[in-house]
C-alpha positions in Angstrom: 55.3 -4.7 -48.1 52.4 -5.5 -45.9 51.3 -2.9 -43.2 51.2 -3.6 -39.7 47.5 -5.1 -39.5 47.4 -7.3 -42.7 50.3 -8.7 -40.4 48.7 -8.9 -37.0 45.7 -10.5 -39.0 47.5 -13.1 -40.7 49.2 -14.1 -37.6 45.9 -14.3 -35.9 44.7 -16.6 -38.5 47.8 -19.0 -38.5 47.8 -19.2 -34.1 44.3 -20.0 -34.6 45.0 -23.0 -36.5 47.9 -24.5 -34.9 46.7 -27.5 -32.3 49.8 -29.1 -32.4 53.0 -30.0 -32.6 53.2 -30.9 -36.2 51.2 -27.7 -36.7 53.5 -25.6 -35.4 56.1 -26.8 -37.0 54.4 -26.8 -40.8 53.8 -23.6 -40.1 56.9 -22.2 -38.9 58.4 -23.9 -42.3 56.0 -21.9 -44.1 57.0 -19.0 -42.4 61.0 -19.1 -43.1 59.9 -19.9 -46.5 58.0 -16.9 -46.8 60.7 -14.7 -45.3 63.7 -16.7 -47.0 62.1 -17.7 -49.9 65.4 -19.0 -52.1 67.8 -18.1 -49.9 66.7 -20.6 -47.2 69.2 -22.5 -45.0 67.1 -25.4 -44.4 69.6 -26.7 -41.8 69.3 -23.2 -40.5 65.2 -23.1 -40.3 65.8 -27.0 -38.6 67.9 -26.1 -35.4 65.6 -22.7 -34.9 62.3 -24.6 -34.5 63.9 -27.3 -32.7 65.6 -24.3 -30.3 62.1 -22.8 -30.2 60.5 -26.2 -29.3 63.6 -27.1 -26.8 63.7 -23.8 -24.7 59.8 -23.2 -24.7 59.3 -27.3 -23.2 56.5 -26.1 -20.7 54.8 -24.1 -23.6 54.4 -26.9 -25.9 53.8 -29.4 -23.1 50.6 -26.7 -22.0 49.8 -26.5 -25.8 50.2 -22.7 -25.8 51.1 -22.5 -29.5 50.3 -19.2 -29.6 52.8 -17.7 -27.6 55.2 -19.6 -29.6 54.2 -18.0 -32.8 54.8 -15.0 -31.3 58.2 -16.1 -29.7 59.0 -17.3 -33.3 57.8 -14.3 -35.3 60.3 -12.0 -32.5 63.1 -14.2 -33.9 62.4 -12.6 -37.5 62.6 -9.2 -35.7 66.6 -9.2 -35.8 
């Protein structure tokens, strides 16, 4: 189990690499696969990013990827 900075630092890292669209969404997929790993509804993963990307329109049109990171790791919070 990782402690709570080994997580804030990796998700420092990953925001600081996302500058897109396609970025954000490779690594969203890499997330759920982290946390899922074989038990991953695919179909599941799908309709979250796209709710994510939907919702948040004025984020991604801004390209404030890093607040939805954050709003996607919050949905791993339940």
């Amino acid at each position: 189990m990782k402690n709570i900075i080994d997580f804030i630092n990796e998700a420092l890292l990953v925001e600081g690499e996302i500058k897109s669209e396609k970025d954000f969404r490779d690594a969203a997929k890499a997330k759920f696969e982290e946390v899922f790993g074989d038990e991953l509804d695919e179909k599941e993963m799908n309709d979250t990013i796209e709710g994510i990307l939907k919702d948040n329109a004025e984020l991604v049109e801004k390209g404030d990827w890093g607040a939805l990171i954050g709003i996607l790791n919050k949905s791993f919070a339940n």
